[in-house]
C-alpha positions in Angstrom: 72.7 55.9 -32.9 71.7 53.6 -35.5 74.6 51.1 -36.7 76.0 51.4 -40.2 75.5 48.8 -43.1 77.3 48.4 -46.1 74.1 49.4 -48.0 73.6 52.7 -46.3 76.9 53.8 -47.1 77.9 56.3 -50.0 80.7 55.1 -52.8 82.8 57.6 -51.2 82.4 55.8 -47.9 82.6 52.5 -49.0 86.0 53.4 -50.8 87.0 54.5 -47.7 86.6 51.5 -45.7 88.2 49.6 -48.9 91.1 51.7 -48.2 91.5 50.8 -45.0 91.4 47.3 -45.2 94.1 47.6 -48.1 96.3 49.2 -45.4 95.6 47.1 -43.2 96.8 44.2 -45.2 99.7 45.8 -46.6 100.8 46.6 -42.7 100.0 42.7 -42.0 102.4 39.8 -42.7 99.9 38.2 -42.8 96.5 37.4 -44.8 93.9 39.2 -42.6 91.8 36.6 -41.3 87.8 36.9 -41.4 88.0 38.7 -37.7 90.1 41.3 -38.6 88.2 42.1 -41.8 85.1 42.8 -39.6 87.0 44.5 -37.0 88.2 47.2 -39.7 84.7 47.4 -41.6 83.4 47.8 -37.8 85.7 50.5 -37.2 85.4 52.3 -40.6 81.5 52.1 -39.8 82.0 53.7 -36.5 83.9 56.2 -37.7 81.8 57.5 -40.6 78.9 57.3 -38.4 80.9 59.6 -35.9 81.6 62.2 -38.7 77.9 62.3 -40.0 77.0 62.7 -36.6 79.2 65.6 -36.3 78.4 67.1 -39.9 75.1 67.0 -38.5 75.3 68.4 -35.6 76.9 71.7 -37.1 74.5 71.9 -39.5 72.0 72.0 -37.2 73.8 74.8 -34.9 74.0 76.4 -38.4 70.3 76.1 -38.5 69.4 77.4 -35.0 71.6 80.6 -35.3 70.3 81.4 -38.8 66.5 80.9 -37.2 67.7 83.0 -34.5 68.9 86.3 -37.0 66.0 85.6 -38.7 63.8 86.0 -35.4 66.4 88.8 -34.6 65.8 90.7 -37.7 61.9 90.1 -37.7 59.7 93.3 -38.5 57.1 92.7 -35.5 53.2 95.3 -36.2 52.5 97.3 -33.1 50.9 95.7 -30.2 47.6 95.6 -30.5 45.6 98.9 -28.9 42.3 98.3 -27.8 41.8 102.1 -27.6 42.0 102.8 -31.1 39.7 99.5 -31.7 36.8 100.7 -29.9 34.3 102.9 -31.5 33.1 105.0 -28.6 30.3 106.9 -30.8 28.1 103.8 -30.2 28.5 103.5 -26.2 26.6 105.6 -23.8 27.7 107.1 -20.9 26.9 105.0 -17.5 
């Protein structure tokens, strides 16, 4: 899987690691050293990464079973009859 950057995140997202970081500081009694930051931004990556993959995978189950009622539900022509086909006026018999 393809690691996150800042830049492909949505506003949603990104206010979602902001979030976290606020947290983060808030639980601290400390200032949250440049480490740390990353460590949270990493994790808040990871973790939106994890639930795309996830939206995606259900939307892709979603996919399969709709191709699958669709398949289901197909109207399929007769099978093909090569009895009806042939003219037999034009063939002699042997």
């Amino acid at each position: 899987m393809k690691k996150l950057e800042m830049k492909d995140l949505t506003e949603a997202e990104k206010a979602e690691i902001t979030l976290l970081l606020q947290k983060a500081q808030a639980n601290a009694d400390h200032t949250l050293t440049n480490g740390e930051r990353n460590k949270i931004r990493e994790e808040g990556r990871l973790k939106i990464a994890e639930d795309r993959a996830k939206a995606a995978k259900a939307a892709s189950a979603l996919a399969r079973e709709k191709a699958k009622e669709r398949a289901k539900n197909q109207v399929l022509p007769e099978t093909f009859n090569w009895a009806d086909s042939v003219s037999n006026k034009y063939r002699s018999k042997r």
